[in-house]
Backbone as CSV, one residue per row, in Angstrom:
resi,resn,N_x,N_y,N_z,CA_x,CA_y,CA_z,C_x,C_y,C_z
1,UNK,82.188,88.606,99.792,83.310,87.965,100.478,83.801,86.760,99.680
2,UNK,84.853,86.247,99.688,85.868,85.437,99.249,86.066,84.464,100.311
3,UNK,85.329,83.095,100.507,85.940,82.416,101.160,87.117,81.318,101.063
4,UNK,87.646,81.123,99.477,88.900,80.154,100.047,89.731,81.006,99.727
5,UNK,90.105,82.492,100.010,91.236,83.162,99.168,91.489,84.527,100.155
6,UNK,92.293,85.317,100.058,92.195,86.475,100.886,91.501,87.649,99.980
7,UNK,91.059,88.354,100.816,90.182,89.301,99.860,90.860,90.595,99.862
8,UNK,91.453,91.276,100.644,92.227,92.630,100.801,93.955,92.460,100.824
9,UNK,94.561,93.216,100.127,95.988,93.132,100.425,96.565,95.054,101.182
10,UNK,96.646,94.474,102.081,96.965,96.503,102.835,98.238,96.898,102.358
11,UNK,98.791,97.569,101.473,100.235,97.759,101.971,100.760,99.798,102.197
12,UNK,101.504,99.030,103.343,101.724,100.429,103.873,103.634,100.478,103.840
13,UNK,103.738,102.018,102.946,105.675,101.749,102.636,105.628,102.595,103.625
14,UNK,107.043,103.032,103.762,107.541,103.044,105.184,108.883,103.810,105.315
15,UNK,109.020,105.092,105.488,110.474,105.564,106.063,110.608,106.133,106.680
16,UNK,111.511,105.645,107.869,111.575,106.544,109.348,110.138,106.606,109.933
17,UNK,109.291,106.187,109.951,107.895,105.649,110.434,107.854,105.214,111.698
18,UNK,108.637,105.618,113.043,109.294,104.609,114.189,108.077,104.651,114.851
19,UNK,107.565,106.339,114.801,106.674,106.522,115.870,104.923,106.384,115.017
20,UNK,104.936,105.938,114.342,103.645,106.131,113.518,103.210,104.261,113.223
21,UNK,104.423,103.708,113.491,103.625,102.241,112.339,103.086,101.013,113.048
22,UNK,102.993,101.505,114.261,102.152,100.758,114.677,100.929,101.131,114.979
23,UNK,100.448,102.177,115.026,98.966,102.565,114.980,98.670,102.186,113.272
24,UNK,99.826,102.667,112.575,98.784,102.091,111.133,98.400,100.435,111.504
25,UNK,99.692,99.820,112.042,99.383,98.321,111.445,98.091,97.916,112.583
26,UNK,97.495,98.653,113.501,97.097,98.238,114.405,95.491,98.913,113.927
27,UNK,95.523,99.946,112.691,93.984,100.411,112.850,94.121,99.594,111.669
28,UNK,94.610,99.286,110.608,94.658,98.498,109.628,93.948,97.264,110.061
29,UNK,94.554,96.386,110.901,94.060,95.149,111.304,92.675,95.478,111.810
30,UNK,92.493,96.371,112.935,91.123,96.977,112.960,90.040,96.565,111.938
31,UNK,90.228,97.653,110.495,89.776,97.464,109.497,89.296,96.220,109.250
32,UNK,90.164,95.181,108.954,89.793,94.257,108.135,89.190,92.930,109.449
33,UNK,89.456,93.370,110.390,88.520,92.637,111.361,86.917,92.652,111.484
34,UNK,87.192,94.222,111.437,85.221,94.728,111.841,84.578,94.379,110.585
35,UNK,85.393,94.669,109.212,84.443,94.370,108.377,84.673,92.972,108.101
36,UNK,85.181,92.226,108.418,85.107,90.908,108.457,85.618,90.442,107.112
37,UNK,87.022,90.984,106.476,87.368,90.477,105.791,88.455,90.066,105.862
38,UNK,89.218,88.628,104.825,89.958,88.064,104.980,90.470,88.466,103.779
39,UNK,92.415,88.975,105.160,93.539,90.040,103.912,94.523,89.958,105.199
40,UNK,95.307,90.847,104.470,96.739,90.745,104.996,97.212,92.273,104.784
41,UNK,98.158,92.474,105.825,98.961,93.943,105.699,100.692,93.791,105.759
42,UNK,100.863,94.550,104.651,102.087,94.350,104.193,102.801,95.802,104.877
43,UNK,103.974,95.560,105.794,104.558,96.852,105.545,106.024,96.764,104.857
44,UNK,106.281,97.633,104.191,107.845,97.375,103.581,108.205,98.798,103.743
45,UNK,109.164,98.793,104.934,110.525,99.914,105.409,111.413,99.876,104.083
46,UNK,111.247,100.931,103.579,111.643,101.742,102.475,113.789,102.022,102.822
47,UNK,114.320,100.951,103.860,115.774,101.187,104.437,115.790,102.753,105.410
48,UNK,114.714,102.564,106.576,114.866,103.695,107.281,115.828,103.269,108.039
49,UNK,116.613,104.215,108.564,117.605,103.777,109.534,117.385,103.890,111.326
50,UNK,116.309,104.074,111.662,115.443,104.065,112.710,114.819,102.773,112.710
51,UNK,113.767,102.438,113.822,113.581,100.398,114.217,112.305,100.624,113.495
52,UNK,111.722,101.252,112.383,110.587,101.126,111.504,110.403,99.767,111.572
53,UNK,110.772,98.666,111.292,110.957,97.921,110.516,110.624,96.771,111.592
54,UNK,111.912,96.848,113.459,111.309,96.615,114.035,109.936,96.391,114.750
55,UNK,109.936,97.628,115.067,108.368,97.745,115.661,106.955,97.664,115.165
56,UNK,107.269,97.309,114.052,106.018,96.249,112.910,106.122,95.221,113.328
57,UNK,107.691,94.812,112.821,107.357,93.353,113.332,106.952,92.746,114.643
58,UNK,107.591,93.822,115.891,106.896,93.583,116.595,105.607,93.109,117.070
59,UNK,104.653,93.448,116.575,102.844,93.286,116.205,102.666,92.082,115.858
60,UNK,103.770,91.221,115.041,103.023,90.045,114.021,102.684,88.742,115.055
61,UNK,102.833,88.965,116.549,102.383,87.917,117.178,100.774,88.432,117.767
62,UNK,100.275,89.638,118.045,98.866,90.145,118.267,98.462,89.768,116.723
63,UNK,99.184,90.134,115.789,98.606,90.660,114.415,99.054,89.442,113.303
64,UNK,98.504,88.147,113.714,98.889,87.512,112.616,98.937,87.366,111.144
65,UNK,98.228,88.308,110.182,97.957,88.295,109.240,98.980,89.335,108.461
66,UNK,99.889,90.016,109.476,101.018,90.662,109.473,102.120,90.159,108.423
67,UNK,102.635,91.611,107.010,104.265,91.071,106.855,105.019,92.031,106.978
68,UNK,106.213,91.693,107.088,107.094,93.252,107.402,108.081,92.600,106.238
69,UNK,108.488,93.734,105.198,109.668,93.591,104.849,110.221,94.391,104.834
70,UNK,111.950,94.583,104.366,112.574,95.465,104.828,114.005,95.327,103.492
71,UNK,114.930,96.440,103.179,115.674,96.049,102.613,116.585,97.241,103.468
72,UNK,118.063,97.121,102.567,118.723,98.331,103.223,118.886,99.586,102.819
73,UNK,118.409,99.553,101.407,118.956,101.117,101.094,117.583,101.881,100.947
74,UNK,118.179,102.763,101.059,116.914,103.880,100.953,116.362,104.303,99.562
75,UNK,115.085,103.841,98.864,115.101,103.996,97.006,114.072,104.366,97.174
76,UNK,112.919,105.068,97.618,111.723,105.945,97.434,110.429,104.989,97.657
77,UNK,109.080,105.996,97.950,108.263,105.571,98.250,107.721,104.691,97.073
78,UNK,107.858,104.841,96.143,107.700,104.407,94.369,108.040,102.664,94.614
79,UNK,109.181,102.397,95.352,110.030,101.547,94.838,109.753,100.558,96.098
80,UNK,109.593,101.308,97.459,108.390,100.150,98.125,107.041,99.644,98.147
81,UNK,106.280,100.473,97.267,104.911,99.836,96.831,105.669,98.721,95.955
82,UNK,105.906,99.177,94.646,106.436,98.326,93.845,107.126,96.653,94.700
83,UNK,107.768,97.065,95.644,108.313,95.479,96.432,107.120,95.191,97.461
84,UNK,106.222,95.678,97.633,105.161,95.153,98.349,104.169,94.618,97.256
85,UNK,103.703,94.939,96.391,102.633,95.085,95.617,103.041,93.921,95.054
86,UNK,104.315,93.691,95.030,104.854,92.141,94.135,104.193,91.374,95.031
87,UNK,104.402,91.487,96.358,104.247,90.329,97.248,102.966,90.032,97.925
88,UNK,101.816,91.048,97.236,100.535,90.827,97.621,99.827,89.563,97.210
89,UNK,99.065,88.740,98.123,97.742,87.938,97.765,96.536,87.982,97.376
90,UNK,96.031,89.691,97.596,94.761,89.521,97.790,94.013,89.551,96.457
91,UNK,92.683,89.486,96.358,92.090,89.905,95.074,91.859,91.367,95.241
92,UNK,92.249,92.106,96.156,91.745,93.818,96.109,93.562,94.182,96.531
93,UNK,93.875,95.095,96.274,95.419,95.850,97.119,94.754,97.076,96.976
94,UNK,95.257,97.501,98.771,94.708,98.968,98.867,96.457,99.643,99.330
95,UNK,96.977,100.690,98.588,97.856,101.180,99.283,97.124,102.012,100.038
96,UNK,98.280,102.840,101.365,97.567,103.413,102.260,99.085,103.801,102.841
97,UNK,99.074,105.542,102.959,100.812,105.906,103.659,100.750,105.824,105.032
98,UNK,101.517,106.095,105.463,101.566,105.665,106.920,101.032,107.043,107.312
99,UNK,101.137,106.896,108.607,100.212,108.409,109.261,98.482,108.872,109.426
100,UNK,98.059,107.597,108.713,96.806,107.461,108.926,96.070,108.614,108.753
101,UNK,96.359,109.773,107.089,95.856,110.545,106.804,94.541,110.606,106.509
102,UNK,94.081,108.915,105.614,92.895,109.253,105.470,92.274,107.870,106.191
103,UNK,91.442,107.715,107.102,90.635,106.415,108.179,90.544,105.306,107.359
104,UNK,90.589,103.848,107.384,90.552,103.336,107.098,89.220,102.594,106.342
105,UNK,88.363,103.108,107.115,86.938,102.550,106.814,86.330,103.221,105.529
106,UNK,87.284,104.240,104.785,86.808,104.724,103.707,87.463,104.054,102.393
107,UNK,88.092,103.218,102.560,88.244,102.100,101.424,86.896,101.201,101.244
108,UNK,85.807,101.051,102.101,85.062,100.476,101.559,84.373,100.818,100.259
109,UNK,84.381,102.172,100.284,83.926,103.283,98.901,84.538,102.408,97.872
110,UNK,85.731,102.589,97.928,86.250,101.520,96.664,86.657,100.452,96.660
111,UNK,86.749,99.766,97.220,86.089,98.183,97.182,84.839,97.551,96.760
112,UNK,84.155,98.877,97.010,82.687,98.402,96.231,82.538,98.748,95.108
113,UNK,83.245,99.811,94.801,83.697,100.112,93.038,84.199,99.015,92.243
114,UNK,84.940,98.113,93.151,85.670,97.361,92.464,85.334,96.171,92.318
115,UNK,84.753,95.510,93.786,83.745,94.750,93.161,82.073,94.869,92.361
116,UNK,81.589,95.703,92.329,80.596,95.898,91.502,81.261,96.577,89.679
117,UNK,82.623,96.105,89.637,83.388,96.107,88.387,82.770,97.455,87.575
118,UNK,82.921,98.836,88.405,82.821,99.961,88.300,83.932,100.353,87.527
119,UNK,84.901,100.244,87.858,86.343,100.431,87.531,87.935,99.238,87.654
120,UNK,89.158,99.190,87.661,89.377,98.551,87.489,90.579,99.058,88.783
121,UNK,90.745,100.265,88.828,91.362,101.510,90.044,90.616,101.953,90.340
122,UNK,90.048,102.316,91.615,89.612,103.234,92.572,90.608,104.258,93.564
123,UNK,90.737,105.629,93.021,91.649,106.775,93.600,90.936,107.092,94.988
124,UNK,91.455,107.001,95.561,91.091,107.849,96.912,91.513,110.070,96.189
125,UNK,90.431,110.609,96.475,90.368,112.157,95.744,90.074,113.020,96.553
126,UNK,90.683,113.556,97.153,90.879,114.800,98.326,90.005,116.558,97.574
127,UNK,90.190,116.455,96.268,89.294,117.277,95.239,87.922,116.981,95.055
128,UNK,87.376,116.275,95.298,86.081,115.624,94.788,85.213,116.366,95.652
129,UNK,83.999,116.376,94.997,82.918,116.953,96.183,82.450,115.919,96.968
130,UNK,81.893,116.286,98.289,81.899,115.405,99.133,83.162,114.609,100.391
131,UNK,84.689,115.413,99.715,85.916,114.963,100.375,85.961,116.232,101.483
132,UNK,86.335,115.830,102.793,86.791,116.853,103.468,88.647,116.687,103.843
133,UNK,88.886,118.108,103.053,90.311,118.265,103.869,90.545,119.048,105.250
134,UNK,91.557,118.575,105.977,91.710,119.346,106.848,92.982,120.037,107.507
135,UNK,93.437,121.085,107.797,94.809,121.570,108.395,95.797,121.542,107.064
136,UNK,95.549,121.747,105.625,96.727,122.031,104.704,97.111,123.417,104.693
137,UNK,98.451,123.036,104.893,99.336,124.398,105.185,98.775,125.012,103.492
138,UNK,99.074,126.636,103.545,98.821,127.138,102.288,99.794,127.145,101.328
139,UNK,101.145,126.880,101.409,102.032,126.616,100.449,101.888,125.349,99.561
140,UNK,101.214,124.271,100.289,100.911,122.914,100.167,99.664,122.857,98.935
141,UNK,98.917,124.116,99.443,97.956,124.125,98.349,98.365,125.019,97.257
142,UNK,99.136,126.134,97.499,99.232,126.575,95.963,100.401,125.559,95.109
143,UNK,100.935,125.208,96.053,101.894,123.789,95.366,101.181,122.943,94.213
144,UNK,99.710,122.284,94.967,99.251,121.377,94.210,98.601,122.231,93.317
145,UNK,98.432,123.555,93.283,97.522,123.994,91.841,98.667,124.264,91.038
146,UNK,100.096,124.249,91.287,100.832,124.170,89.571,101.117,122.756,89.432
147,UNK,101.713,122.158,90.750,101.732,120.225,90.065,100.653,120.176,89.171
148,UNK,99.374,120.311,89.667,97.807,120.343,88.790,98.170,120.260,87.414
149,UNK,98.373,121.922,87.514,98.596,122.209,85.592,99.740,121.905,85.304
150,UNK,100.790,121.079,85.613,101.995,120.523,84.926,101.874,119.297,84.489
151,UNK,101.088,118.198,85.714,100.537,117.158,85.228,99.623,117.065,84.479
152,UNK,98.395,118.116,84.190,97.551,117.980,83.280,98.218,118.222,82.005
153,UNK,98.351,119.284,82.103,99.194,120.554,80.445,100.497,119.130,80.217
154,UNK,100.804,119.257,81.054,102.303,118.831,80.146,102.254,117.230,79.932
155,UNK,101.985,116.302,80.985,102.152,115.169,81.227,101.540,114.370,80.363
156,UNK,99.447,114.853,80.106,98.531,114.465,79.131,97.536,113.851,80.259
157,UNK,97.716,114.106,81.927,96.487,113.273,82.398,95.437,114.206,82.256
158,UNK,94.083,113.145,81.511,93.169,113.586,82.062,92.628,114.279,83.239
159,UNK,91.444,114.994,83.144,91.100,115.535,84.027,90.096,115.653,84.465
160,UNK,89.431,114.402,84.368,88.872,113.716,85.175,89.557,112.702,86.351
161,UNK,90.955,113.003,86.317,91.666,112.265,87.486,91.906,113.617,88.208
162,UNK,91.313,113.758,89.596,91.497,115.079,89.874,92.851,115.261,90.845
163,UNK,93.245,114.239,91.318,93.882,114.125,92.445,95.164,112.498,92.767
164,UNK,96.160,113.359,92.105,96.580,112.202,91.479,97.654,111.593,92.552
165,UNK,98.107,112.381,93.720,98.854,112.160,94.880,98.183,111.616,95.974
166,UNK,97.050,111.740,96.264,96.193,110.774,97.652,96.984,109.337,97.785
167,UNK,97.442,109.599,98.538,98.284,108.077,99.301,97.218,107.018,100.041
168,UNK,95.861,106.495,99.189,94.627,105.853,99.381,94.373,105.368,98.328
169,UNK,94.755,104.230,97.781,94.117,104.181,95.938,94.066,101.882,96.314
170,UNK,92.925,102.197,95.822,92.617,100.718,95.432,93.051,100.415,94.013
171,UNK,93.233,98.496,93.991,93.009,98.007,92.535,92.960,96.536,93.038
172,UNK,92.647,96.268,91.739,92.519,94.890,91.585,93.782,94.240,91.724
173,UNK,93.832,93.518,91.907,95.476,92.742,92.538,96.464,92.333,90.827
174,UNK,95.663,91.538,90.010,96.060,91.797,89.015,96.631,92.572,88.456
175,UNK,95.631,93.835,87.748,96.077,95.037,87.310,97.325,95.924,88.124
176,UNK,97.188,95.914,89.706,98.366,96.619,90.336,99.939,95.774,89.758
177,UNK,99.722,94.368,90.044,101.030,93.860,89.912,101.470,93.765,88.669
178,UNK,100.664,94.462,87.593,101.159,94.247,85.928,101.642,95.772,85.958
179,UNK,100.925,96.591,86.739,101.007,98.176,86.371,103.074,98.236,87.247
180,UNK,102.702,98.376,88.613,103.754,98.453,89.559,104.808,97.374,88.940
181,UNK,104.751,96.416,88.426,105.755,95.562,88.133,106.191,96.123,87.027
182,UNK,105.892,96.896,85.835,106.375,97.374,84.760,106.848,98.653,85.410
183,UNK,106.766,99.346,86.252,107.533,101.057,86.395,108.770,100.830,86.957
184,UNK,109.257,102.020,86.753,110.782,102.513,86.789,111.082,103.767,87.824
185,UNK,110.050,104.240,87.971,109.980,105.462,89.356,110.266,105.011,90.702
186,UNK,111.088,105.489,91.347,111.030,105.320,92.762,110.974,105.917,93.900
187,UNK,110.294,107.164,92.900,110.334,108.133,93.949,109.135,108.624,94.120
188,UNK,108.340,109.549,94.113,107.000,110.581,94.910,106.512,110.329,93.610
189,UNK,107.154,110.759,92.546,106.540,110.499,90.972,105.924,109.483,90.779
190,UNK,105.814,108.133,91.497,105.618,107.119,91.030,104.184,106.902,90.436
191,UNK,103.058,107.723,91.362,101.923,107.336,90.959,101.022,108.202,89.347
192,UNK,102.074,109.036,88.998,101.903,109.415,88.043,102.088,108.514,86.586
193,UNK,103.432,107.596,86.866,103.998,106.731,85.735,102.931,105.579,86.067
194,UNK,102.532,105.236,87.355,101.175,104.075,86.996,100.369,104.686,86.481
195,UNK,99.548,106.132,86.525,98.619,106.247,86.080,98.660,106.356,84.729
196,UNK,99.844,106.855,83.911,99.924,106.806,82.351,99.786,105.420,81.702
197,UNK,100.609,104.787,82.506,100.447,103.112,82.145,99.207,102.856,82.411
198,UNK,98.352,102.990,83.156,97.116,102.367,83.306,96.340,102.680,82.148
199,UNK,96.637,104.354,81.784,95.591,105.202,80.538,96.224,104.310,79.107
200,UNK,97.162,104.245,78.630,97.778,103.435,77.664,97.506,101.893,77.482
201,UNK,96.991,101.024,79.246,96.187,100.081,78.941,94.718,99.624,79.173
202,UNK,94.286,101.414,78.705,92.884,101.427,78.772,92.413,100.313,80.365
203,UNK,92.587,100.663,81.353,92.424,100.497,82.516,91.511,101.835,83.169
204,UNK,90.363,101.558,83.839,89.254,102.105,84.315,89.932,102.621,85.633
205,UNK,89.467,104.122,85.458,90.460,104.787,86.709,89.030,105.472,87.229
206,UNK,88.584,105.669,88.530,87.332,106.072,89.255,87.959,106.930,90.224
207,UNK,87.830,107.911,90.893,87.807,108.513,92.119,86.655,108.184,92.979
208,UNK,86.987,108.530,94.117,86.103,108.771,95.253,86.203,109.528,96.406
209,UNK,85.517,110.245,97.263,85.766,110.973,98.348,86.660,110.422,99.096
210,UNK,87.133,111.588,100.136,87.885,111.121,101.312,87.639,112.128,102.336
211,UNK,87.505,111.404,103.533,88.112,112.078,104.810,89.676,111.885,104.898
212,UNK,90.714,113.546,105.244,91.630,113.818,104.596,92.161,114.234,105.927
213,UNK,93.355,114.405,106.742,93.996,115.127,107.246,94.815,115.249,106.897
214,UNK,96.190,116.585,107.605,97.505,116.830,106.971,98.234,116.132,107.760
215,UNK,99.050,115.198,107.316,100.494,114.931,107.925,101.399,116.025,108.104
216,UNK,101.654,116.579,109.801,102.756,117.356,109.512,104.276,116.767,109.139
217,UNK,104.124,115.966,109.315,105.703,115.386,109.641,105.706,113.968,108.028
218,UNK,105.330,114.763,107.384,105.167,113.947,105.536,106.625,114.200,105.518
219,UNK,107.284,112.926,104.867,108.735,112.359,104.025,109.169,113.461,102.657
220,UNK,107.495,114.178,102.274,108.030,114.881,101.035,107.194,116.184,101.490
221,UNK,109.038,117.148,100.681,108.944,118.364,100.824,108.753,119.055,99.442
222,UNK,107.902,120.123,98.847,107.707,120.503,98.043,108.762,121.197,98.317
223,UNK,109.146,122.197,98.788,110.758,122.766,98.615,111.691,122.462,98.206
224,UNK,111.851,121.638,98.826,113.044,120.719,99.268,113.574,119.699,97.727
225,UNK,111.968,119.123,97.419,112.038,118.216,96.057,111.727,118.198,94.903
226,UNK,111.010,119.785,94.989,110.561,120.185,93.567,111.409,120.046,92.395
227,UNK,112.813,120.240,92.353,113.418,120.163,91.327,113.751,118.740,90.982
228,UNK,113.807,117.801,91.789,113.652,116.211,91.742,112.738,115.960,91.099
229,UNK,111.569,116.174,91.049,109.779,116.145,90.999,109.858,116.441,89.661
230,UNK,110.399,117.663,88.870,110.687,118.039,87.822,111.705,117.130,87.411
231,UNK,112.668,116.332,87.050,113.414,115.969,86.717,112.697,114.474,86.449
232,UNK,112.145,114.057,87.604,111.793,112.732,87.047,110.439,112.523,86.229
233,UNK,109.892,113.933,86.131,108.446,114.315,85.302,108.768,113.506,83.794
234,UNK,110.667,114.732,83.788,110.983,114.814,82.298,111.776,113.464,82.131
235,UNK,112.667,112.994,82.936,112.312,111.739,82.531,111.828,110.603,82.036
236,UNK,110.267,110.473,83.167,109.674,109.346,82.357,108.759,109.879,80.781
237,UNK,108.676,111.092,80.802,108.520,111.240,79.255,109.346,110.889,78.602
238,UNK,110.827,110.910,78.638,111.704,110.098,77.685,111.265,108.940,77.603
239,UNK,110.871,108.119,78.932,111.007,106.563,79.301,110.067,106.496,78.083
240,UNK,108.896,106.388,78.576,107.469,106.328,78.026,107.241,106.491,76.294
241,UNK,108.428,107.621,75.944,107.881,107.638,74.548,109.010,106.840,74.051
242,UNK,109.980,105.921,74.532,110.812,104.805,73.844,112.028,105.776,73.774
243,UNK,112.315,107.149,74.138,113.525,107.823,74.000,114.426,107.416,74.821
244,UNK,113.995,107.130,75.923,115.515,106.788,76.754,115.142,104.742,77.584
245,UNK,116.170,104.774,78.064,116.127,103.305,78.407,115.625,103.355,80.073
246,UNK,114.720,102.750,80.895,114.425,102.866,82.558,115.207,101.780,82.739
247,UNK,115.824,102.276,84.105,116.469,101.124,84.790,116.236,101.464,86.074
248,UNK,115.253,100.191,86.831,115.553,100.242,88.312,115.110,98.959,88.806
249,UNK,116.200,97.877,89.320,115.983,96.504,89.702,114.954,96.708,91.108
250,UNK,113.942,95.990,91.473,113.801,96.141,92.756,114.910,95.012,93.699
251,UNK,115.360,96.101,95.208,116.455,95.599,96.091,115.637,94.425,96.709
252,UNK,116.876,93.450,96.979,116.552,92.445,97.639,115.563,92.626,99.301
253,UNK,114.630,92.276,99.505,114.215,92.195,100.836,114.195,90.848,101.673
254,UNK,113.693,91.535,102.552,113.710,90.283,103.548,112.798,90.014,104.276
255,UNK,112.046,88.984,104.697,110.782,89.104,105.602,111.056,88.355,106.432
256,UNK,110.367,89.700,107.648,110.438,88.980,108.850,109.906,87.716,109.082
257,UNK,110.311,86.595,109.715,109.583,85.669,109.914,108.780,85.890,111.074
258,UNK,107.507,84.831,110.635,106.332,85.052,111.488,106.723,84.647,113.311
259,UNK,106.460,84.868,114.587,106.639,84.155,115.563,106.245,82.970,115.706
260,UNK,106.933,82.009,116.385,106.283,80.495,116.334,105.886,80.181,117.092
261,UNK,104.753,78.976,117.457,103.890,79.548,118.409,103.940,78.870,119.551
262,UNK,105.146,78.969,119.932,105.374,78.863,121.188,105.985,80.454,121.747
263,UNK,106.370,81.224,120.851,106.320,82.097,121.208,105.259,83.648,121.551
264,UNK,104.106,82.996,120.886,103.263,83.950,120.730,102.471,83.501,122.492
265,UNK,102.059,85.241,123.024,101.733,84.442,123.971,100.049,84.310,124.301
266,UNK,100.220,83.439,125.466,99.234,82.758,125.662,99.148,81.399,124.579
267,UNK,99.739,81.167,123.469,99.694,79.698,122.831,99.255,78.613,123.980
268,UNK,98.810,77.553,123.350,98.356,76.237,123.847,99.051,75.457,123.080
């Protein structure tokens, strides 16, 4: 434990999330209560046009350790880690998607990776032995066995990263905000362009198990975005090998302000 500093940074991105984000922000806080650590949970509404954004903030008078930000346009899940991850404190950042696919209490796995300076990333790995999945539709899985061999074959990740989409991945607060602050993805791709950047700065990448369920109601459609998915593959290979130029500013946000405490109730 860390006593003059926060030790966990949560951040959870966010679109169209109306009916889901307050059980995250509410087992989240959970989390870092029971195990008795001192952190903060970030959510940043990705410009859903539903009260996402609201009904977080709602919480931040039960949930003081609460931030909500929010911008207006809609720029991908990529591009709200990236504006959260800027705005983290902690010495650990755990992303984590909304929907509460995988329990919270299994970040301790890598937190202890990370402080016993195992690695420098800890993946949450739905492949690993010891992970249980549960309820994946079967299109979902033959999906991920060609992403598999496109990202391995074509991209150059290792393969010893087995599982490169788990929306569960620790790091060191440092390393996230040098990695996420340098990318240009803003979309589903994103965690692929951190992970090349991480391999290029020889940055320690670890997996670990997970307890796994399916989101039915997931933001991304392999149908629907595969040819997106492909496009921004070939992309950041331009980016990456100095062929083409990345451009993507992160949008202005805004944070909710905290309640004051005369409004929170029961205050004294």
């Amino acid at each position: 434990m860390i006593s003059d500093a926060l030790q966990l940074s949560i951040v959870i991105p966010a679109f169209k999330e109306a009916t889901k984000i307050e059980r995250d922000v509410l087992e989240a806080a959970q989390f870092l209560r029971a195990g008795g650590f001192r952190g903060e949970i970030i959510v940043v509404d990705d410009g859903s046009p539903d009260d996402t954004a609201q009904r977080a903030a709602a919480l931040m008078a039960d949930v003081p350790n609460l931030r909500v930000l929010r911008y207006e346009r809609n720029r991908g899940k990529g591009h709200a880690l990236r504006c959260g991850i800027a705005h983290t404190r902690g010495r650990y950042v755990l992303f984590a998607d909304s929907g509460m696919c995988v329990p919270y209490e299994v970040a301790r796995v890598g937190l202890t990776m990370l402080e016993l300076d195992m690695c420098d990333i800890a993946h949450g790995s739905r492949r690993m032995r010891g992970s249980v999945v549960k309820a994946q539709p079967l299109f979902r899985r033959l999906g991920s066995r060609v992403f598999a061999f496109i990202i391995h074959t074509l991209m150059g990740i290792p393969s010893y990263i087995s599982d490169t989409q788990c929306g569960f991945k620790l790091y060191r607060r440092d390393v996230a905000q040098a990695l996420y602050g340098a990318t240009f993805t803003d979309g589903f791709m994103f965690d692929i362009e951190v992970i090349l950047r991480a391999l290029k700065d020889n940055r320690r990448i670890l997996e670990f198990p997970v307890l796994w369920s399916n989101d039915a109601d997931s933001r991304m459609s392999p149908r629907r975005d595969s040819v997106r998915f492909l496009q921004d593959l070939a992309h950041m290979r331009l980016v990456l090998a100095g062929r083409r130029e990345a451009m993507s500013a992160l949008e202005p946000a805004i944070e909710f302000p905290a309640p004051a405490i005369a409004d929170v109730p029961n205050a004294s």
